[in-house]
C-alpha positions as a Markdown table, in Angstrom:
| # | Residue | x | y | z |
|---|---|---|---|---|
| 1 | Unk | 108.0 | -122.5 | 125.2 |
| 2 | Unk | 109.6 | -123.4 | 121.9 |
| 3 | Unk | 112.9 | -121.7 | 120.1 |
| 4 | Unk | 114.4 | -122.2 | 117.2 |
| 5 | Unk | 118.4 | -120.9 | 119.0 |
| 6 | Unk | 120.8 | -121.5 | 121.9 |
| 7 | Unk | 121.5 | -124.3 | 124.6 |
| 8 | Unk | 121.5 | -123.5 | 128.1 |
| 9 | Unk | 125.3 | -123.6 | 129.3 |
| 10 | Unk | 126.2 | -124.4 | 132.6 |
| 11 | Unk | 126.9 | -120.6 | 133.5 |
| 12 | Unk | 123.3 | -119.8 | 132.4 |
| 13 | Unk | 121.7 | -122.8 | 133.9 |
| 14 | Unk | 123.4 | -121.0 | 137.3 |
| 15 | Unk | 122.2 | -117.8 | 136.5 |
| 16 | Unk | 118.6 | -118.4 | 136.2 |
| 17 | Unk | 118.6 | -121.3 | 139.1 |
| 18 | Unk | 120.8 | -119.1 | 142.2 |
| 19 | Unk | 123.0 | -122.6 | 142.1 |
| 20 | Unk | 126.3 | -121.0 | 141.3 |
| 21 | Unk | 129.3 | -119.1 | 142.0 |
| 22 | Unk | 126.6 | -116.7 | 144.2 |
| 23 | Unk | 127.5 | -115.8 | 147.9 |
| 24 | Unk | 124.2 | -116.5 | 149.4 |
| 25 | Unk | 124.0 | -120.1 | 148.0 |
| 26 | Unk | 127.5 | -120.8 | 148.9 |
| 27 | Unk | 126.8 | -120.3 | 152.4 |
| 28 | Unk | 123.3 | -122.4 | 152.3 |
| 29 | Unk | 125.6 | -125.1 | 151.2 |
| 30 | Unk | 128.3 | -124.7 | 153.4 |
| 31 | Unk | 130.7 | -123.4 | 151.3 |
| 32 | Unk | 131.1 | -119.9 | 152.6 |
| 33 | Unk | 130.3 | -117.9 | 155.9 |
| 34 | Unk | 128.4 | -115.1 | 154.5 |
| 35 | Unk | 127.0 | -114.3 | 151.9 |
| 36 | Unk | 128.4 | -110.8 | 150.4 |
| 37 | Unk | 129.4 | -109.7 | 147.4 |
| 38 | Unk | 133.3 | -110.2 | 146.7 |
| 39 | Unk | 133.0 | -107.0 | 144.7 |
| 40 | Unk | 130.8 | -104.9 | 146.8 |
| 41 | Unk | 129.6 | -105.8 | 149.9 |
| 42 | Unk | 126.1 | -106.6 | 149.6 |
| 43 | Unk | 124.1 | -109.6 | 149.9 |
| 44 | Unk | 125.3 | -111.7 | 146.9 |
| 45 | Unk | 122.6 | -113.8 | 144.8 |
| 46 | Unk | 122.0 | -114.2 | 141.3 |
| 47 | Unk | 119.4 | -111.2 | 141.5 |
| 48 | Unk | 122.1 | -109.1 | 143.1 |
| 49 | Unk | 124.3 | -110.0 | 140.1 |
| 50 | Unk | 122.1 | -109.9 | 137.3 |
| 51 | Unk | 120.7 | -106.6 | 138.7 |
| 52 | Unk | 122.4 | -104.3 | 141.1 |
| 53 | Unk | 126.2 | -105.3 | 141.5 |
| 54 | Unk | 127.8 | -102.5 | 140.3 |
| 55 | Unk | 130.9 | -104.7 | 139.2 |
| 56 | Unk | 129.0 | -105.3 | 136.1 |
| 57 | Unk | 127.8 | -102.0 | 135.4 |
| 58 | Unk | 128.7 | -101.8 | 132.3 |
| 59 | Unk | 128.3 | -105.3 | 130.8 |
| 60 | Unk | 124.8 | -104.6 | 131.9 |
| 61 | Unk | 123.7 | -101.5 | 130.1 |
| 62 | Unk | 125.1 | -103.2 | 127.4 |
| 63 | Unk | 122.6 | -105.8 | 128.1 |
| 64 | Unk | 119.3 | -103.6 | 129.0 |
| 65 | Unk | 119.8 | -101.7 | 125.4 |
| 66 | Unk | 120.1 | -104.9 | 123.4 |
| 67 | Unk | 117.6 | -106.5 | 125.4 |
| 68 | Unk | 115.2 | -103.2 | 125.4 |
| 69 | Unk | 114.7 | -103.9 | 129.3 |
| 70 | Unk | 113.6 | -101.0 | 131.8 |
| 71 | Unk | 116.0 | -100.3 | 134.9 |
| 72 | Unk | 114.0 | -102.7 | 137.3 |
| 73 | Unk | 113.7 | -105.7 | 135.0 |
| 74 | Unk | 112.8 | -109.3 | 136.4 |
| 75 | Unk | 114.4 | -112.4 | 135.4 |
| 76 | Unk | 111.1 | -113.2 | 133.9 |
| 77 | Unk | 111.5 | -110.2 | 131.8 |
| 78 | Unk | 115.0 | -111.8 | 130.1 |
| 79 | Unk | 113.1 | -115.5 | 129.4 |
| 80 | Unk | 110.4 | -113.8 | 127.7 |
| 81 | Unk | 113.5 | -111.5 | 125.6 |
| 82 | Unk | 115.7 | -114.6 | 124.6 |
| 83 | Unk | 114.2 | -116.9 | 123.6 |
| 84 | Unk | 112.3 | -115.6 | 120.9 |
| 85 | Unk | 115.3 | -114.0 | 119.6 |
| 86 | Unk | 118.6 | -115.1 | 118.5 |
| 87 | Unk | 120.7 | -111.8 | 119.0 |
| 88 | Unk | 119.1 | -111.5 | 122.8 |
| 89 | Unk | 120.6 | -115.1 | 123.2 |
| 90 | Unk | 123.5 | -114.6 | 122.1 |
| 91 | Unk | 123.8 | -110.9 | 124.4 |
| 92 | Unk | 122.5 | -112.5 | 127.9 |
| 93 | Unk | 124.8 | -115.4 | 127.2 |
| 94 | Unk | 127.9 | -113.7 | 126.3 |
| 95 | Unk | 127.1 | -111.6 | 129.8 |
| 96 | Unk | 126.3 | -114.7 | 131.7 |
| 97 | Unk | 129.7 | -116.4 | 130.6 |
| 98 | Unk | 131.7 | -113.2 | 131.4 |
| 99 | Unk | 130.2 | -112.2 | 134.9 |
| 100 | Unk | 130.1 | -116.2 | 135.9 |
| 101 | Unk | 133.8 | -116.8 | 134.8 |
| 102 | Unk | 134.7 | -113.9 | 136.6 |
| 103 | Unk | 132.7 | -114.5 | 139.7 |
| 104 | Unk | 134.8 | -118.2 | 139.7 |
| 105 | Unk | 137.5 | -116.8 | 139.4 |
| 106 | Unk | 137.7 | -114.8 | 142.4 |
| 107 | Unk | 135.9 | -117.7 | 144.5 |
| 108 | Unk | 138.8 | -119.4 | 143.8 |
| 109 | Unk | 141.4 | -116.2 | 144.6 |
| 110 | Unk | 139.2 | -116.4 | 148.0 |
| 111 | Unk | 139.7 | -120.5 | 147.9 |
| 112 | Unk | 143.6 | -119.8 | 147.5 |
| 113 | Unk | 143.9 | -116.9 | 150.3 |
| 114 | Unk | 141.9 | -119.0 | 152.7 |
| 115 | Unk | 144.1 | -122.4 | 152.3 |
| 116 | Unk | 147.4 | -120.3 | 152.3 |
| 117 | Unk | 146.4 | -119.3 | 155.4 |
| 118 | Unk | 144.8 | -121.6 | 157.6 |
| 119 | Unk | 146.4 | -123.2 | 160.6 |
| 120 | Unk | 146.0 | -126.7 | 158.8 |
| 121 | Unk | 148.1 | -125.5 | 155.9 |
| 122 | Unk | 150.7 | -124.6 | 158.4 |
| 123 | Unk | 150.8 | -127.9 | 160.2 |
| 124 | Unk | 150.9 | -129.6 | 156.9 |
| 125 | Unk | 154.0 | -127.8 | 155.6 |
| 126 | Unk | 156.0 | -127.5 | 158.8 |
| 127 | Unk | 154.9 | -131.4 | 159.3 |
């Protein structure tokens, strides 16, 4: 596969791998107890977020029209879009780096809200 455009970032790297900020791998590793969706419910994965969350709804349709993708596109479907163009790039990286940021972000809220209240955290500050 050759391009002439773009460098995979760590958030994309996550993306197309599942080794990110994504529920379901956080539990496989240990990191979490289950594996939904901090802003839906449902089984979280990089599928889930590239496809169905409804969190990014929006950034998404956004995506599909400058991508020209149908409603049930594969991951497949976005390799064979971006890299033989520079302005599909550029559109599934900018989403990549919002929804990954944001999905960071509230692992770490969750981080935050679980030390603050563990029985650990209580020993340590009464201790």
């Amino acid at each position: 596969m050759k391009r002439k455009h773009g460098s995979l970032s760590f958030h994309l790297t996550q993306i197309l791998t599942g080794h990110g900020c994504f529920a379901n791998f956080l539990r496989r590793i240990g990191k979490r107890a289950d594996d939904s969706c901090d802003f839906c419910g449902e089984r979280d994965s990089a599928i889930h977020t590239l496809r169905e969350c409804p969190a990014w709804d929006w950034q998404r349709i956004v995506l599909k029209r400058v991508l020209g993708l149908n409603r049930d596109f594969a991951p497949i479907d976005i390799i064979d879009t971006i890299v033989g163009n520079w302005e599909h790039w550029y559109a599934f990286s900018a989403f990549t780096e919002e929804v990954m940021r944001e999905k960071e972000e509230e692992e770490r809220r969750r981080e935050r809200t679980r030390a603050a209240t563990s029985p650990s955290s209580e020993e340590e500050e009464s201790g």
